[in-house]
Each structure stands twice: as structure tokens, then as C-alpha cells.
C-alpha positions in Angstrom: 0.0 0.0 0.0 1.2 3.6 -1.0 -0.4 5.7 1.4 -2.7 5.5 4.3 -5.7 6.9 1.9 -5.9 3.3 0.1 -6.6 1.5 3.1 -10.2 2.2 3.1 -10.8 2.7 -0.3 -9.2 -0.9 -0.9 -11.1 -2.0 2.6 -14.3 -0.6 0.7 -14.0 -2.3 -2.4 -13.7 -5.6 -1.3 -16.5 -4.8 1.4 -18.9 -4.3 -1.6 -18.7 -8.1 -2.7 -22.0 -10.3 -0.9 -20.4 -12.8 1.6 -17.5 -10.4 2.9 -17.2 -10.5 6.3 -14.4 -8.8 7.8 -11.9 -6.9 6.0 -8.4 -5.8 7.6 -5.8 -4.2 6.1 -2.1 -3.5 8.2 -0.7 -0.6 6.2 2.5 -1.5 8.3 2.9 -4.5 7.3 0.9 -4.5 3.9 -1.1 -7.3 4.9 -4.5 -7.8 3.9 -6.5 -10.5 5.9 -10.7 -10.9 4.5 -12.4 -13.2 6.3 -15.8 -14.7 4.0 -18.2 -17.4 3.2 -17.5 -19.5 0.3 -21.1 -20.3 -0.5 -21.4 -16.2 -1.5 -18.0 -15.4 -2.5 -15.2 -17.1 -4.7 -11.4 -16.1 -3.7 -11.2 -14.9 -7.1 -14.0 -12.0 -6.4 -11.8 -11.1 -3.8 -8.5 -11.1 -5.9 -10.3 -9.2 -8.5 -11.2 -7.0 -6.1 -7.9 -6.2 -4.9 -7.1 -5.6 -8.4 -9.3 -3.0 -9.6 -8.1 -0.9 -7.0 -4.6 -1.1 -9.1 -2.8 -3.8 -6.5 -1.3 -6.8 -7.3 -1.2 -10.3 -5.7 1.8 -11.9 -4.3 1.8 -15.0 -5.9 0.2 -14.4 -9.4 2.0 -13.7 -11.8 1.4 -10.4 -14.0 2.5 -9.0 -17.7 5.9 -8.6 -18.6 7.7 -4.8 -19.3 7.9 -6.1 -22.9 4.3 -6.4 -23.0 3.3 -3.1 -21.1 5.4 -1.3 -23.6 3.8 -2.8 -26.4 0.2 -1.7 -25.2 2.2 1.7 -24.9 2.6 1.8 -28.6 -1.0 1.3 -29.6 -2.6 4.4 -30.5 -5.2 5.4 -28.1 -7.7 8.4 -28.6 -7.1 11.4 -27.4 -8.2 12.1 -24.1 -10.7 15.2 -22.9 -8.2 15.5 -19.9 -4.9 16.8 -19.8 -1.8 17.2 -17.8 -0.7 20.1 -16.6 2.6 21.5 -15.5 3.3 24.5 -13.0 4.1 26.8 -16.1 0.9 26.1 -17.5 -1.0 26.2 -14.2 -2.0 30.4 -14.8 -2.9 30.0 -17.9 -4.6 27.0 -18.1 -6.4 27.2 -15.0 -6.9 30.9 -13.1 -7.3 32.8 -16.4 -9.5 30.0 -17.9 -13.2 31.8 -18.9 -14.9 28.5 -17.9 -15.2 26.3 -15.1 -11.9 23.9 -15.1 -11.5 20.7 -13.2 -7.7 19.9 -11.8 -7.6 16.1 -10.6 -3.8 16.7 -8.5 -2.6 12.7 -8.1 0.3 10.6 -8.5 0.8 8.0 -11.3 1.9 5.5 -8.1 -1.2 6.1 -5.9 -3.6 3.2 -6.7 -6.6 5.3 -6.0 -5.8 7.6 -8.4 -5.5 4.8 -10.9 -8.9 3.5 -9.7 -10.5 7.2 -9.5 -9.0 8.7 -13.0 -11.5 6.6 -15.5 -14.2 8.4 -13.1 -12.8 11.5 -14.0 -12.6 10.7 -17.7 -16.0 10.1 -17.6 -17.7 13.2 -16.5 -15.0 15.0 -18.9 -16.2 12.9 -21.3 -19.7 13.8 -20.5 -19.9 16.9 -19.9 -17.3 17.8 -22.8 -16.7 22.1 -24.0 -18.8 23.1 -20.9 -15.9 22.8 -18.6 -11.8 22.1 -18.9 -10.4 19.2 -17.2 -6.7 18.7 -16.3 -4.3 16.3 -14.0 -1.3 17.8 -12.3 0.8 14.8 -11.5 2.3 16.0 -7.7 5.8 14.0 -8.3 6.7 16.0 -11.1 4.9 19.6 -9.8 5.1 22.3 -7.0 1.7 24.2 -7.7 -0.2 22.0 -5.6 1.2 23.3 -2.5 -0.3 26.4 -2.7 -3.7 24.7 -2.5 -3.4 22.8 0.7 -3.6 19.1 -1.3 -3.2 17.1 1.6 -4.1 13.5 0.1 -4.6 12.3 -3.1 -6.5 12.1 -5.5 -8.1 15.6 -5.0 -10.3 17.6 -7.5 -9.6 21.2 -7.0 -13.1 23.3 -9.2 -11.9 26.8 -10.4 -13.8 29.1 -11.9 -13.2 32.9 -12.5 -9.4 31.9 -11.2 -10.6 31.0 -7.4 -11.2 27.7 -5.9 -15.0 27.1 -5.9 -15.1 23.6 -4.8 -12.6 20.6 -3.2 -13.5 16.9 -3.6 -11.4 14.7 -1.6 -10.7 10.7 -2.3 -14.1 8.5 -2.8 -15.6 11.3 -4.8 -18.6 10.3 -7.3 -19.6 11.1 -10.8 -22.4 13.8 -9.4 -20.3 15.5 -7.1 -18.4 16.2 -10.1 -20.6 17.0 -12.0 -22.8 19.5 -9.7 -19.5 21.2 -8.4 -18.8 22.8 -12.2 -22.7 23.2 -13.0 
């Protein structure tokens, strides 16, 4: 685990699945013990689980670098949201004449990898009526300035003030409602 924030958003994944019974994560130790009923729940619901929040299993094995790299190299359509660097942060954002969306994560944090197709989405959806971007905190300084605490974090701008803060476990709506 990469941070204390993924602990319950991992906790609550696997929580969602019918025959879970008790869920405990050591963040120390990076131990994950789920205690279930087998009649309700398969120990590959729980592994999937445990995946879709962008962790992977000890003892499974996973793609090779060769083959990440090739599915690097296919072209992919180009996506309504964008990064953004501290230089472009001004312009891009505070002088912006519409409502603009900063997502601030970290390309490490599993819940940003599990949050970001969320994101897409409602950029997706709600497409020229708002500008979405994603300031990658590794490679930035700007966030400070905004008091990002823990990650991911939307930050809502409009007029070049901060209108709105969504903190990890936001939903499609919230998004949505805090640029309408």
C-alpha cells in the first residue's frame, strides 16, 4: 500500500462483494487479511477486487515490461483530460473563462488509478462546458499552494478562485454538480 488513503478505499472495495465478512488491512505490514463465506463469494472475487483498486497479488503472476510497452505503442484516442505542468497552471487554469477541473494525483497512488476513469467520464460527459486537467504532484510544485493534503483531489476553479474541493471517494455527481 502507498499511502494510508488506500486502506479504506481498498477495505471498501472488497466490502462491496455479498459474503464479505471482515476486511483488515495492516498498512505497516501491507497485509490484507478478509475473512468470507464461500457459499457467497469465490477467492477470485476477492482477488479481482484487490485488483481493480490497481494492487497486485503476491503470488500471481502479472504481464511482462515487454508487454506493457507494447500496449504503450498502440494508439489510443485522445483524451478530454490533460496534464498540466506548473508553467501552464496560470494560464490553463486561473485565467480560464470557464469552469476547469484539476484532478492533483500521482501516477503510483492506486486510487488515483482506480478514481482517473471516473474522472474521464464526466469529462467525457460533460465535454466544451468545462476544462479538465491532471497535475501529477511528483513532477509539480503548484499543488502546495492549495493545501492538497491527500490524493487524488479535484480542485473546481472558476473565474481563477477555488470554488469547490472533492477529496478521495468522490462520485460522478459530485463532479458534476461542483462545475454546473
Amino acid at each position: 500500500m502507498d499511502c494510508p488513503t488506500c486502506v479504506p478505499i481498498l477495505e471498501r472495495e472488497i466490502q462491496k462483494l455479498i459474503g464479505v465478512k471482515e476486511v483488515r488491512v495492516n498498512y505497516i505490514t501491507q497485509i490484507l487479511k478478509v475473512t468470507y463465506d464461500t457459499n457467497f463469494v469465490q477467492l477470485s472475487d476477492i482477488e479481482a477486487a484487490i485488483e481493480r483498486v490497481g494492487y497486485q497479488i503476491a503470488y500471481k503472476k502479472y504481464p511482462s515490461l515487454v508487454s506493457k510497452l507494447r500496449g504503450l505503442i498502440k494508439k489510443e484516442k485522445p483524451s478530454k483530460v490533460q496534464s498540466i505542468s506548473d508553467s501552464d497552471f496560470s494560464g490553463k487554469v486561473l485565467h480560464a473563462s470557464k469552469p476547469v477541473a484539476v484532478l492533483f494525483s500521482s501516477p503510483t497512488c492506486p486510487a488515483c488509478k482506480m478514481l482517473k476513469p471516473l474522472y474521464i467520464e464526466v469529462a467525457e460527459d460533460l465535454g466544451e462546458k468545462a476544462e479538465f486537467y491532471e497535475m501529477d504532484i511528483s513532477s509539480s510544485e503548484n499543488w502546495r499552494n492549495y493545501d492538497i493534503l491527500v490524493i487524488p483531489t479535484i480542485l473546481v476553479f472558476k473565474e481563477g478562485q477555488v470554488k469547490d474541493k472533492l477529496l478521495p471517494l468522490f462520485k460522478k455527481d459530485e463532479i458534476k454538480k461542483a462545475l454546473s
